[in-house]
TORVEXTOR-382928 format. One line per field, with one value per residue (C-alpha): x negated, y, z negated; residue in three letters; residue number from 1. Coordinates in steps of 0.1 Angstrom, whole numbers, plus 2048, in hexadecimal, padded with zeros to 3 digits. Each point is the difference from the previous one (the first is absolute). Layout:
// TORVEXTOR-382928
east <- c(X_...)
north <- c(Y_...)
up <- c(Z_...)
resn <- c(ALA_...)
resi <- c(NUM_...)
This chain:
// TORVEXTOR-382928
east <- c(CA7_7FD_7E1_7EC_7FB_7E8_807_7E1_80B_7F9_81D_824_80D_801_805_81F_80E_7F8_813_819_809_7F6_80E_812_7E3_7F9_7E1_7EF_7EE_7EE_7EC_7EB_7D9_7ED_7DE_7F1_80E_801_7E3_808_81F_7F3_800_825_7FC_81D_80F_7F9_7F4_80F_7EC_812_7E4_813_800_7D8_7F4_7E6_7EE_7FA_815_7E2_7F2_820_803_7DA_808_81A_7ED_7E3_814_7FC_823_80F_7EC_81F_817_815_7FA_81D_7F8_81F_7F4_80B_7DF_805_7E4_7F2_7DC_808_814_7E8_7EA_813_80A_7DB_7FF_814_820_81D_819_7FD_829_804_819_81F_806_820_801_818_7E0_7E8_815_800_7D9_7F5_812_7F6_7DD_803_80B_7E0_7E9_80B_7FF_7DD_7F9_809_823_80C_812_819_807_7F8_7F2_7DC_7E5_7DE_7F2_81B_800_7DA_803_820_7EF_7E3_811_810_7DD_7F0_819_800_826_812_817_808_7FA_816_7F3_815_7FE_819_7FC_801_807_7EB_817_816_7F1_7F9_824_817_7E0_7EB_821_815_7E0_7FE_827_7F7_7E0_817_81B_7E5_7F2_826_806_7E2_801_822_7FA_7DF_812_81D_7FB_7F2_7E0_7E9_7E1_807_7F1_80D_7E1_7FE_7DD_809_813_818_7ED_805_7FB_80D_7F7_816_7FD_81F_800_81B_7EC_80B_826_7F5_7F2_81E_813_7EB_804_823_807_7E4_80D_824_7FA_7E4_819_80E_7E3_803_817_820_7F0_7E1_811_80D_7E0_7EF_7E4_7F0_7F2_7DE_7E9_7DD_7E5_7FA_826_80B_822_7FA_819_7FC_819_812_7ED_7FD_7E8_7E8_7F7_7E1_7FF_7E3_800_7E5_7F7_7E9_7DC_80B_7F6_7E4_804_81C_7EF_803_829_7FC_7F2_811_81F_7F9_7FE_81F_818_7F1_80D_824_7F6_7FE_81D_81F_816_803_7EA_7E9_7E6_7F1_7D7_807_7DA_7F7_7DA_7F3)
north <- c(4E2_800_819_7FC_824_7FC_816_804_806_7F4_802_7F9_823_806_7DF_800_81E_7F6_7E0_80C_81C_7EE_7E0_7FB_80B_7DD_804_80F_7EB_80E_7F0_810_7F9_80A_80B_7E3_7E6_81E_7F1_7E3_807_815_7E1_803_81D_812_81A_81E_805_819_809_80C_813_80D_7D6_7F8_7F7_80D_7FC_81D_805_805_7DF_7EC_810_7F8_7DD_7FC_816_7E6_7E5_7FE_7EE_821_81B_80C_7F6_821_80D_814_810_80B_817_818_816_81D_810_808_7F5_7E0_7FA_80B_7E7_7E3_806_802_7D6_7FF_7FE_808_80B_816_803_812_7F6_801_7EC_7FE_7DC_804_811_7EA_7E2_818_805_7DC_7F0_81C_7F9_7DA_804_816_7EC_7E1_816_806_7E0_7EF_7FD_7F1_81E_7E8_7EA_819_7E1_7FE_7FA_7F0_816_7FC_7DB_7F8_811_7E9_7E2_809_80D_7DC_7F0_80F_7FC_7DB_805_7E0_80B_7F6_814_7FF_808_80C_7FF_805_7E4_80D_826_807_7F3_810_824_7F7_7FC_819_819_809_815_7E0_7F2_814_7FE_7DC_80C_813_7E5_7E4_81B_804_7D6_7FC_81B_7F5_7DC_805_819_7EB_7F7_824_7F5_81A_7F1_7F3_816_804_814_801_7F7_810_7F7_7E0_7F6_801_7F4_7F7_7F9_7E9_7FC_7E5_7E1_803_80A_7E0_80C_823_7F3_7EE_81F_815_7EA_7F9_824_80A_7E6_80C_828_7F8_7FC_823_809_7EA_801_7EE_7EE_7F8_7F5_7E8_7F3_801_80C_81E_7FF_810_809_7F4_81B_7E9_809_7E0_7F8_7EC_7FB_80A_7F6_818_815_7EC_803_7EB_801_7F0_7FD_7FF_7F7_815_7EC_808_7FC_7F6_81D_814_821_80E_7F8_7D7_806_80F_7E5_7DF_81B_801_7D7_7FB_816_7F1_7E4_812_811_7DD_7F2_80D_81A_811_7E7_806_7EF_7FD_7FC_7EC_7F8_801_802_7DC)
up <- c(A97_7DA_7F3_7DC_7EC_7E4_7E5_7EA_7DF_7DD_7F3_80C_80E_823_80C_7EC_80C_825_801_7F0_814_820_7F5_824_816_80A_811_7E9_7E4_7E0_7EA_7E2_800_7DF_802_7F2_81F_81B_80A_80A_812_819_810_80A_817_7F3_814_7E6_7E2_7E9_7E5_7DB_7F1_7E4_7F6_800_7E6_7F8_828_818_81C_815_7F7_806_825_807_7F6_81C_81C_7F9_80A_823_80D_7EC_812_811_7E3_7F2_7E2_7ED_7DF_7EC_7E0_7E4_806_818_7F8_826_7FA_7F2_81F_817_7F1_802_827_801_7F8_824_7EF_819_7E9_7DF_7F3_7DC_7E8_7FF_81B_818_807_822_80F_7F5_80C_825_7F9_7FB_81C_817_7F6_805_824_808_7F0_812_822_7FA_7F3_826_802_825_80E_811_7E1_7E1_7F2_7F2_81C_7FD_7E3_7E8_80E_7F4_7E0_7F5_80B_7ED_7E0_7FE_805_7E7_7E5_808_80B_811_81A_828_81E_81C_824_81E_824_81D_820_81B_7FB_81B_81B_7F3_7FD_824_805_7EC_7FA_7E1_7F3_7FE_7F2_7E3_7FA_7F7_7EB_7E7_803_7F0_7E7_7F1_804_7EE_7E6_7F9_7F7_7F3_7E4_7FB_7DD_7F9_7F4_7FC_806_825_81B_826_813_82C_80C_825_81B_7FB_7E0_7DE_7DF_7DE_7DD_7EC_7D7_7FE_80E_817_819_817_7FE_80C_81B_80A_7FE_813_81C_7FB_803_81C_818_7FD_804_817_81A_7FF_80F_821_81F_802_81E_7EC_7DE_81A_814_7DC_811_811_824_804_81A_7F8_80C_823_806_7F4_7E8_7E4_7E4_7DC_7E4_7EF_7E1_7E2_7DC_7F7_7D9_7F4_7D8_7EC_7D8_7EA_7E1_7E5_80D_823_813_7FC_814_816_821_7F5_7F9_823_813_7F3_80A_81E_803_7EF_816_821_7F3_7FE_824_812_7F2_819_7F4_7DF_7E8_7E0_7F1_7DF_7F3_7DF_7FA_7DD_7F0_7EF)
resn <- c(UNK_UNK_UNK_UNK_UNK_UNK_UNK_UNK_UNK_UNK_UNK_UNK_UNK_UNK_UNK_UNK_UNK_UNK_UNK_UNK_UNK_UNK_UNK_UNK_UNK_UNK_UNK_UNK_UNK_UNK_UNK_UNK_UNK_UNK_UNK_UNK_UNK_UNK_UNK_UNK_UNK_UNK_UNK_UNK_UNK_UNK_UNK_UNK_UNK_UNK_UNK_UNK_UNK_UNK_UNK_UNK_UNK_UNK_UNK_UNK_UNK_UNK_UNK_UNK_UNK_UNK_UNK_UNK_UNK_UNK_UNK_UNK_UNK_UNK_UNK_UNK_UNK_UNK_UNK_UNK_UNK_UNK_UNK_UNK_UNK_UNK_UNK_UNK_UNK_UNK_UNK_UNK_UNK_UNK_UNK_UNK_UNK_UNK_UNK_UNK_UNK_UNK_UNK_UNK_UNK_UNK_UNK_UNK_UNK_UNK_UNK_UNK_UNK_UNK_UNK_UNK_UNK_UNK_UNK_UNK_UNK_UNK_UNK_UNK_UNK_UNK_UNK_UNK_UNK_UNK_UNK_UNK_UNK_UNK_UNK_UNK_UNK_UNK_UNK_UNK_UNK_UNK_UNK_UNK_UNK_UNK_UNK_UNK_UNK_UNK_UNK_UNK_UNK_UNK_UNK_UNK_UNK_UNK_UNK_UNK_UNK_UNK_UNK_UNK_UNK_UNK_UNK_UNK_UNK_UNK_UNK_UNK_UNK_UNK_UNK_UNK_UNK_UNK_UNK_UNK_UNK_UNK_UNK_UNK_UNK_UNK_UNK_UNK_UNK_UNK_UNK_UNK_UNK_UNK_UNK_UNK_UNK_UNK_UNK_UNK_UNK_UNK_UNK_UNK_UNK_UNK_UNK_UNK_UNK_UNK_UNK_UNK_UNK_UNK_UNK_UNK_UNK_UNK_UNK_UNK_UNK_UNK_UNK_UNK_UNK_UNK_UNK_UNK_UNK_UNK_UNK_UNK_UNK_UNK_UNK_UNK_UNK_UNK_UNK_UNK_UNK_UNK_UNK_UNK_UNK_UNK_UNK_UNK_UNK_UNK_UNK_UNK_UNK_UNK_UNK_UNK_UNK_UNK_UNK_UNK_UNK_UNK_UNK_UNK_UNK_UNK_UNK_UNK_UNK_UNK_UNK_UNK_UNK_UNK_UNK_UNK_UNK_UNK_UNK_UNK_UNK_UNK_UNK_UNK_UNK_UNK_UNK_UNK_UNK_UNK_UNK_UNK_UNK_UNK_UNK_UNK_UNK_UNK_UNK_UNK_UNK_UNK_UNK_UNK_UNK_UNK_UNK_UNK_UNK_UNK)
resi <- c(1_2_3_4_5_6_7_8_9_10_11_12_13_14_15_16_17_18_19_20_21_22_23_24_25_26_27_28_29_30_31_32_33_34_35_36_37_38_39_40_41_42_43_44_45_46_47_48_49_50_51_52_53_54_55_56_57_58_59_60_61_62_63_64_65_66_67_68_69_70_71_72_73_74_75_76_77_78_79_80_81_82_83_84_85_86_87_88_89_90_91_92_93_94_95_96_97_98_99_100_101_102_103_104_105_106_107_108_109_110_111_112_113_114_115_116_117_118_119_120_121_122_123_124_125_126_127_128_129_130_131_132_133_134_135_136_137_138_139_140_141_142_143_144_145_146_147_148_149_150_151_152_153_154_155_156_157_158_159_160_161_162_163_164_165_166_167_168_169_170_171_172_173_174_175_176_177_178_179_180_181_182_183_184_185_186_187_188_189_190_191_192_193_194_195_196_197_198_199_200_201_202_203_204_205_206_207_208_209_210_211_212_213_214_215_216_217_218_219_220_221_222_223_224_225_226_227_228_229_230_231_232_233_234_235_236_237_238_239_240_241_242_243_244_245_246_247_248_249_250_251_252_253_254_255_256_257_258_259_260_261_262_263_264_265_266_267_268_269_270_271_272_273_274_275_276_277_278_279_280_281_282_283_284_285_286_287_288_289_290_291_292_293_294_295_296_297_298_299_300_301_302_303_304_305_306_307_308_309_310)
């Protein structure tokens, strides 16, 4: 997964040096925010903020960290100053603004690069990652969701569910179960990221479901090969005798066998446009409607909410 660092600067100096030297550390974006438009892309949710306080002009560091604490989807957001002051008071003070990281100049960028991607990983541990996954879970979910929202964003979300997974947790046990549970994380990640834009977003809601957000349009091909792919390593995961029934024999809780297909994924689609939605929990529900339509359609089938505003 590809991570934003803001570097707030306002002049061209650190940024510089940082993609340069770390010019093949793909996963690592940085982009420079001035003081003046800090502000208003808080609303991104970078990763970290590192802070170049020999380049303010003229604004206290102390006000420039209070202006990010007080946004409340970056309460948890690091905050790395990098300065040419070492006098111990001044540094002192500036942890005091619940700043994480106070580095003096000079600067060994190999440790830094070691620092911010250590960092990263923490802060999306606390921030709900699935410990089966590592993707984002529900908290990192919402606040993605609602960052697009409010900056007016058009962009698709993708919801995933396995059929029945039950039967066959019931059959091979909830170890096999989760073998497929990582399996659809890496099929999905992988497609979802094919085109390395930045912007898309793979996050596990629990269990066998997940979700996507999609920026391009092509959403509709990565659907189609997402299933592609699922329905042909799905069957690593079965018997010889089963891959060759198709279907898993299960004893209902009266004692009775009923038959279950094999495990498929359903994706229901749903397009954000301007003005569309108003809230998260309204992208949730016509969710839910649109991938019981994929659920009742047999085997590995999405479908798509194309409904625009008049």
């Amino acid at each position: 997964m590809i991570h934003e660092i803001f570097i707030v600067e306002d002049e061209d100096d650190l940024v510089d040096t940082l993609k340069v030297q770390l010019k093949n550390t793909r996963e690592l974006v940085f982009k420079r925010m001035n003081t003046t438009i800090l502000q208003d892309h808080l609303l991104d949710i970078p990763a970290l903020i590192i802070i170049n306080e020999d380049k303010l002009n003229n604004c206290n560091i102390s006000d420039v960290c209070t202006l990010i604490r007080s946004n409340e989807d970056n309460s948890i957001t690091p905050i790395m100053v990098m300065s040419s002051n070492t006098e111990l008071e001044h540094k002192r003070k500036v942890l005091k603004e619940e700043v994480e990281y106070y580095i003096t100049k000079p600067i060994d960028v190999e440790s830094i690069l070691y620092m911010i991607k250590n960092t990263v990983k923490l802060l999306y541990r606390n921030r709900g990652i699935s410990p089966l996954t590592k993707l984002p879970g529900n908290l990192p979910i919402q606040a993605e969701l609602k960052k697009r929202l409010l900056k007016k964003q058009e962009f698709a979300v993708l919801y995933f569910d396995l059929d029945n997974f039950k039967a066959y947790n019931d059959t091979y046990g909830f170890l096999g179960g989760d073998e497929i549970i990582k399996q659809t994380a890496k099929i999905i990640l992988k497609n979802v990221n094919a085109d390395e834009d930045i912007h898309n977003f793979v996050g596990h809601i629990g269990g066998d479901d997940f979700v996507a957000l999609v920026t391009n349009e092509n959403y509709e091909e990565i659907c189609q090969n997402i299933i592609l792919e699922f329905d042909k390593k799905i069957l690593d995961y079965f018997s010889e005798v089963d891959r060759e029934k198709g279907f898993l024999e299960v004893p209902n809780r009266k004692g009775i066998i009923e038959e279950f297909p094999l495990v498929s994924i359903s994706i229901g689609v749903v397009e954000v446009s301007k003005g569309r939605f108003h809230n998260v929990l309204e992208i949730g529900e016509v969710g839910a409607q649109v991938k019981h339509l994929a659920k009742v359609t047999p085997g590995s089938a999405y479908a798509i909410n194309r409904r625009k505003i008049l």
